[in-house]
N, C-alpha and C positions, 0 to 999 in steps of 0.2 A: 329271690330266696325261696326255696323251698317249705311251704307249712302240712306239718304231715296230719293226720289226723288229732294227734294230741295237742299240736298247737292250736288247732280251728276250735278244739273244745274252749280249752284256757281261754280263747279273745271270749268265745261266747260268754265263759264266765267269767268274764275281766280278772283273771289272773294277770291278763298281760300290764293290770295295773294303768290302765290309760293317765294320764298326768292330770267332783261327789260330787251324783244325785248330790251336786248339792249341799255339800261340806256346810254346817251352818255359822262356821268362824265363832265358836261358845265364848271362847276367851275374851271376847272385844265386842260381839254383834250386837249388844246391850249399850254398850257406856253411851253415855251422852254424847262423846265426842266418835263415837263410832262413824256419822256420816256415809261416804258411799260406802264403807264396808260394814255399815250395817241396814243399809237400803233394802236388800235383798229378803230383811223380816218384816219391814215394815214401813212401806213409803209415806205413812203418816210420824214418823220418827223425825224427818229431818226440818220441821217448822218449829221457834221457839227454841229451839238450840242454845246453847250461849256461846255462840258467833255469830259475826254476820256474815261470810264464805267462807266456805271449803274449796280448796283445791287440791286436787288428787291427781298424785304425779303418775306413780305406777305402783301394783298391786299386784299380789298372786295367793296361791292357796292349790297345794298339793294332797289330795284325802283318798283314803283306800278301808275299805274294811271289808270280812268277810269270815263264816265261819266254815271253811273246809278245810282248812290247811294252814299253817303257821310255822315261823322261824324262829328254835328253842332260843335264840337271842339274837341281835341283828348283826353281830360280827360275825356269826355262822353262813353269812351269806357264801362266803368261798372255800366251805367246807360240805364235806358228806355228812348223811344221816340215813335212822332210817324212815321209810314211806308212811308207817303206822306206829299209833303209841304203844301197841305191846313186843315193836321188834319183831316181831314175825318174819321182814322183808326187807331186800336192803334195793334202794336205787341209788343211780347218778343224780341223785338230787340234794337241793338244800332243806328240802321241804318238810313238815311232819303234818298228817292228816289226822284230822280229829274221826274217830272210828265211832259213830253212834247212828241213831237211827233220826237224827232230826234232817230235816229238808235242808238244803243248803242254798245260803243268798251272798250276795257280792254287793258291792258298791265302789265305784271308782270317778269320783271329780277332777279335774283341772281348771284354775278360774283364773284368768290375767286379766285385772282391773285396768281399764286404758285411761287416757285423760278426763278427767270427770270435774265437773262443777257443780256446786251447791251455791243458791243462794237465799238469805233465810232474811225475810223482814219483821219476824217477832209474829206476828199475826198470820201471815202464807209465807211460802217458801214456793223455791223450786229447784229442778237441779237437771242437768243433761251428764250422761254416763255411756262409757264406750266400754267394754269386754270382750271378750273369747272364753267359750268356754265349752271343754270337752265333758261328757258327762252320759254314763254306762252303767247300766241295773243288769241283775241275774236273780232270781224269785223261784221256789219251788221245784229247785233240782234235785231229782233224786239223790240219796247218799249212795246207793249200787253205781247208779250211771257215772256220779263226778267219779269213783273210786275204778271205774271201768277203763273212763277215758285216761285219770290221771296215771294208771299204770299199762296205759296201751293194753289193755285187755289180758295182761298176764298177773289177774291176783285169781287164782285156784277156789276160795272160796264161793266165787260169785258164777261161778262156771255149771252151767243146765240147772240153773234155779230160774221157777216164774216167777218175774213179777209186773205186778198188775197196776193200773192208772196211773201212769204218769204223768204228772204235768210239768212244763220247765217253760220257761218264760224271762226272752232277755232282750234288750234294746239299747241304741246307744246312738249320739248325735257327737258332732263336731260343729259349732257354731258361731258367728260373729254376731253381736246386738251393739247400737245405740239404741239408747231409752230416755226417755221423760220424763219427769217426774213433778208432779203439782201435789203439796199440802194445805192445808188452810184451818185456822183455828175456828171453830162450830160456837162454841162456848168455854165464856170467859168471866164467869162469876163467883168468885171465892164462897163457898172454898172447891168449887168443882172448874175445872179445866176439861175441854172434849175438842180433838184435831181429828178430822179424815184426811186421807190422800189415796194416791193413784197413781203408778208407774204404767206405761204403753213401751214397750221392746217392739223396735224391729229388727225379725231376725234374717241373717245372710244364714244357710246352710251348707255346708262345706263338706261333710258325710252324715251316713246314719243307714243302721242297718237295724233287722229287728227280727225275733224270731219266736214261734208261739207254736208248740206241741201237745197235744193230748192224746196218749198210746193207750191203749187197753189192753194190753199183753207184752210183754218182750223179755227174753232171755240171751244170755251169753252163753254159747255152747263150749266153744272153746279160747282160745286166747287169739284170732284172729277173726273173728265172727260175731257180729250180733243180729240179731232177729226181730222184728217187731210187727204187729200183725195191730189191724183197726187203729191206723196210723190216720191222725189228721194234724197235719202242719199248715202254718200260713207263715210265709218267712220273704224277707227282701235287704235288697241294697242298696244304697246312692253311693258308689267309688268312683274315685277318676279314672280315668282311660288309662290302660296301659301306657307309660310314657308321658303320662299327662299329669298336671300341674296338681300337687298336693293340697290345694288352696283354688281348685277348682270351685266354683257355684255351683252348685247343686240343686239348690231348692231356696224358697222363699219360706218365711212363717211369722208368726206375733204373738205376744204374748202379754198379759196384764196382772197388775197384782193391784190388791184393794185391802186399806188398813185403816182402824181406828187407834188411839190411843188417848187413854182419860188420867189428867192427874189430880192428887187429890192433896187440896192444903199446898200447893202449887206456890213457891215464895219466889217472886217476878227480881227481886235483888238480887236473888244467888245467880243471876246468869245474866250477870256484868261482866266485865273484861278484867275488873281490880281485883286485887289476891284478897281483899275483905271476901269476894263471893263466896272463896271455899270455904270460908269459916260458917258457910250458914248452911242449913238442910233447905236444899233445891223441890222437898215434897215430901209428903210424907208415905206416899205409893203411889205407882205408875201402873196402869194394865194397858196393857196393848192387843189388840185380835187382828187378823189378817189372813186373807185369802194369796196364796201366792203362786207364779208360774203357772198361771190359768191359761194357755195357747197351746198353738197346733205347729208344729213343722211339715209341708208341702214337697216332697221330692219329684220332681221331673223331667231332668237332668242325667243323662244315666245312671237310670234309676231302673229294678229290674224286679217282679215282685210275682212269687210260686208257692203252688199250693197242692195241699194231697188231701186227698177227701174220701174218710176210710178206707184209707190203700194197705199195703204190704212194702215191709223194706227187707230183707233180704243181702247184708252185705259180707261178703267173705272177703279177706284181706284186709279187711280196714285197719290192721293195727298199722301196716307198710302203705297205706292209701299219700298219695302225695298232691298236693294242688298247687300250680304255679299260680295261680290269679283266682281270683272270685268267680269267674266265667268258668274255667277250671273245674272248678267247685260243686257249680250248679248242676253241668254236666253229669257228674259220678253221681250228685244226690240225685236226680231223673232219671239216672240207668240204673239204680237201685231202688227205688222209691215209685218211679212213675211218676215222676212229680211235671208240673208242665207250668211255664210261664203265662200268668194267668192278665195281667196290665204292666204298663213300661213307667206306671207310677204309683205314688203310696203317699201317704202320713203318718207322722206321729205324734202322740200328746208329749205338753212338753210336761215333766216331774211335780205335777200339781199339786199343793197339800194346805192346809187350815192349822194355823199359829198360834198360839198364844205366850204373853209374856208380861210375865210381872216383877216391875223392879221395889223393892221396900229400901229408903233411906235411914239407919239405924242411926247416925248419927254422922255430922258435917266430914264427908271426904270421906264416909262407908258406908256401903250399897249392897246389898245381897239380892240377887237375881234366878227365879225360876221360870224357865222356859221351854216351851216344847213345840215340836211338828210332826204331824200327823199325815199321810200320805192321802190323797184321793185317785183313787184310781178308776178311769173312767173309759180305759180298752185296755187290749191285751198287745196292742201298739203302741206301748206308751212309756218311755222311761219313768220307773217307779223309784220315787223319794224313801231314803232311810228312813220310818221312824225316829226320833230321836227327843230326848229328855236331857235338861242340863241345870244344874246348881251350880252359881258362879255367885260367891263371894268376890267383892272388887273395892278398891283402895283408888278413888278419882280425884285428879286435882288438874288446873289449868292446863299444866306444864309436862304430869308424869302422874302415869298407874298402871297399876298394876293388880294379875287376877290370877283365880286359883278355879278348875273346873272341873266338878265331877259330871260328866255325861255319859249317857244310854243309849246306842243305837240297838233299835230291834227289840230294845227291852229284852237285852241279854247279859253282856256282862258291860260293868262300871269303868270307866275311866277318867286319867287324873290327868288336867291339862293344866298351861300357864301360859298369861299374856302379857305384856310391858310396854307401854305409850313413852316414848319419851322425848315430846314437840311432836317433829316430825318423823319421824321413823314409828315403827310397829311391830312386833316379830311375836310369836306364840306359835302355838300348838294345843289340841285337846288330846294327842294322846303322847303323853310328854315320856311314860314310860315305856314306851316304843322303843325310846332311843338309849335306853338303860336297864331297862326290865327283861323277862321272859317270855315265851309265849309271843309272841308276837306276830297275830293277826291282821293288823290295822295300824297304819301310820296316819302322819299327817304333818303338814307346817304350813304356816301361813304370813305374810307379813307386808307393810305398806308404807309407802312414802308420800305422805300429804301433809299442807299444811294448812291453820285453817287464819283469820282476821283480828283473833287473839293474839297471837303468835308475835303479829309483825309489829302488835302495839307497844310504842317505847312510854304512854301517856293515857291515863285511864281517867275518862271522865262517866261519871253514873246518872244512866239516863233511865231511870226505873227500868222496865225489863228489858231493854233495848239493848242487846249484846254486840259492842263495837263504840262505833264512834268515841270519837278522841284521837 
């Protein structure tokens, strides 16, 4: 299939919506019974539990957001509109672009939770976890450049205007991990409770591409022309072979995450297996910290990685530019750019960032929850984590709960999610009026089938804070 120049922009900016940097699952990643889907904030979370195993059948989590463009409702998808909010311009699209002057960023996750175990002996735990997960950033695009490529260079305003420093920066992996996972409780003297732990990922790599520009000039002269002058890119790919296995290996990588969490007024009953538990407050606050997805992805594999170093690009026709392959690709940007394949291999960082979470128990079987993650960004190789902020009131018991979620990525605009436990099954969402509202930039769903030791008990016997047995 044919990608013409406006599609190559879109994957850059994950328009093409790959199936999150890291979605943080707000609705569930908290509760107690969270387990492997809520590992991922905090692998000191899963010691002192109230079970004694988990078992996690299968999982997934679908997450997209961005602020360039949006669908005036989601049943508009197989309808026209037009390109900008003041109508100005009509295309074949569904699309409406926000017309301002902020920088524009993307974010698009896919996460398939595989067979997973927890197991928790009150004091340490541990757990092994299998995933996949696709996971694509976009950071500091221009608003002239998205608005150039998304109309193939024919929007008249933007046409023999300079503009100056640009920066655009984007990456993205396709990954398989099994992980590890060791907690262990520090201190255990009423009224303070303190657990560390430690997840180790190994990762398979299966693609990842990346790409990092600093222009100091460039203008669009006409609708099939752009220009760009003190042009430095550093840009690369891991794809499979023409004809070759989509599930090719590509690269190796690892990765770790490191967490504490302290409770406080910590009551060892509430996390028996008998329905007396939920009658009691499980603490009277929880803080959790945590470093997470602190690793590197290794491409070496057909893997192909170019650079231009204060060059000139010069392209005419790019609105009609066609690439049948990546190789394709490279070619037209070197016969335009000067660009030259500089090593046959690269890295990248995997979406690193610093957590914090704190649960307060208001009273037996309600829980209010503030959390957040903060990016680290430690190259310009590096798939970059949403920001994100989240307020989740939640309703917990044995058997069944349920959550309500206001969350912030990018600390821009608010959104209102919902999650539901009920035994074994999961299903939620953080952006619930996605699926019913307006505007709509950013979807998401998430949901999981596990069960955990609780579950299968027909006979509860209370063994002080010993979650199980009977």
């Amino acid at each position: 299939m044919l990608l013409r120049a406006r599609l190559l922009f879109l994957y850059l900016f994950n328009i093409t919506c790959l199936s999150s940097s890291a979605q943080e699952l707000w609705g569930f990643a908290n509760s107690n019974y969270a387990g492997v889907m809520g590992l991922h904030l905090n692998p000191a979370s899963i010691v002192g539990v109230p079970y004694e195993y988990e078992v996690n059948i299968f999982g997934g989590d679908i997450f997209y957001d961005n602020n360039f463009m949006y669908l005036p409702k989601l049943s508009d998808i197989n309808t026209k509109t037009t390109t900008n909010e003041d109508a100005t311009s009509t295309n074949s699209t569904t699309f409406v672009t926000y017309d301002n002057s902020s920088s524009k960023h993307a974010y698009a996750s896919g996460l398939l939770l595989g067979p997973s175990y927890i197991k928790n002996k009150n004091t340490k735990a541990w757990a092994v976890h299998t995933a996949m997960r696709a996971i694509v950033s976009a950071n500091s695009v221009p608003p002239t450049l998205a608005q150039a490529f998304y109309t193939k260079f024919d929007y008249a305003p933007l046409h023999n205007l300079v503009f100056r420093d640009m920066k655009l920066n984007s990456a993205g992996m396709l990954l398989a991990d099994i992980g590890f996972s060791y907690a262990k409780v520090y201190i255990d003297q009423d009224p303070h409770w303190l657990a560390w732990g430690v997840t180790l990922n190994g990762i398979v790599a299966l693609d990842g591409i990346y790409l990092d520009a600093n222009v100091g000039e460039y203008t669009i002269p006409d609708s099939n022309s752009l220009y760009m002058d003190h042009v430095n890119i550093d840009y690369g790919h891991a794809l499979p072979a023409a004809g070759g296995s989509t599930l090719s290996i590509l690269g190796f990588g690892g990765s770790a995450d490191f967490g504490l969490v302290y409770i406080h007024k910590r009551n060892s009953g509430a996390y028996e297996c008998g329905k007396d538990a939920d009658r009691r407050k499980r603490y009277q606050y929880k803080v959790g910290l945590s470093l997470i997805d602190l690793g590197y992805v290794y491409f070496n594999n057909g893997a192909s990685q170019f650079m231009v170093n204060d060059g000139s690009m010069h392209w005419n026709y790019i609105d009609t530019a066609k690439f049948t392959s990546a190789a394709d690709f490279d070619q037209q940007l070197s016969a335009h750019s000067g660009s030259s394949q500089t090593s046959n291999h690269f890295g990248i960082f995997m979406p690193a960032a610093v957590s914090m979470q704190f649960d307060y128990c208001i009273k037996p079987k309600w829980y209010a929850n503030l959390s957040m993650v903060q990016r680290l960004p430690f190259s310009h190789k590096e798939v970059f984590r949403a920001n994100s902020i989240a307020l989740v009131p939640r309703y917990e018991t044995r058997k069944f709960e349920t959550s309500i979620s206001a969350n912030m990525y990018e600390y821009e605009h608010v959104y209102m999610g919902v999650a539901v436990r009920y035994l074994f099954f999961v299903l939620g969402s953080d952006r619930l009026l996605s699926f019913v509202g307006y505007n709509v930039r950013s979807i998401n769903i998430f949901f999981g089938f596990k069960f955990n030791s609780c579950m299968l008990k027909k006979k509860y016997k209370n063994k002080g804070g010993c979650p199980m047995n009977g």
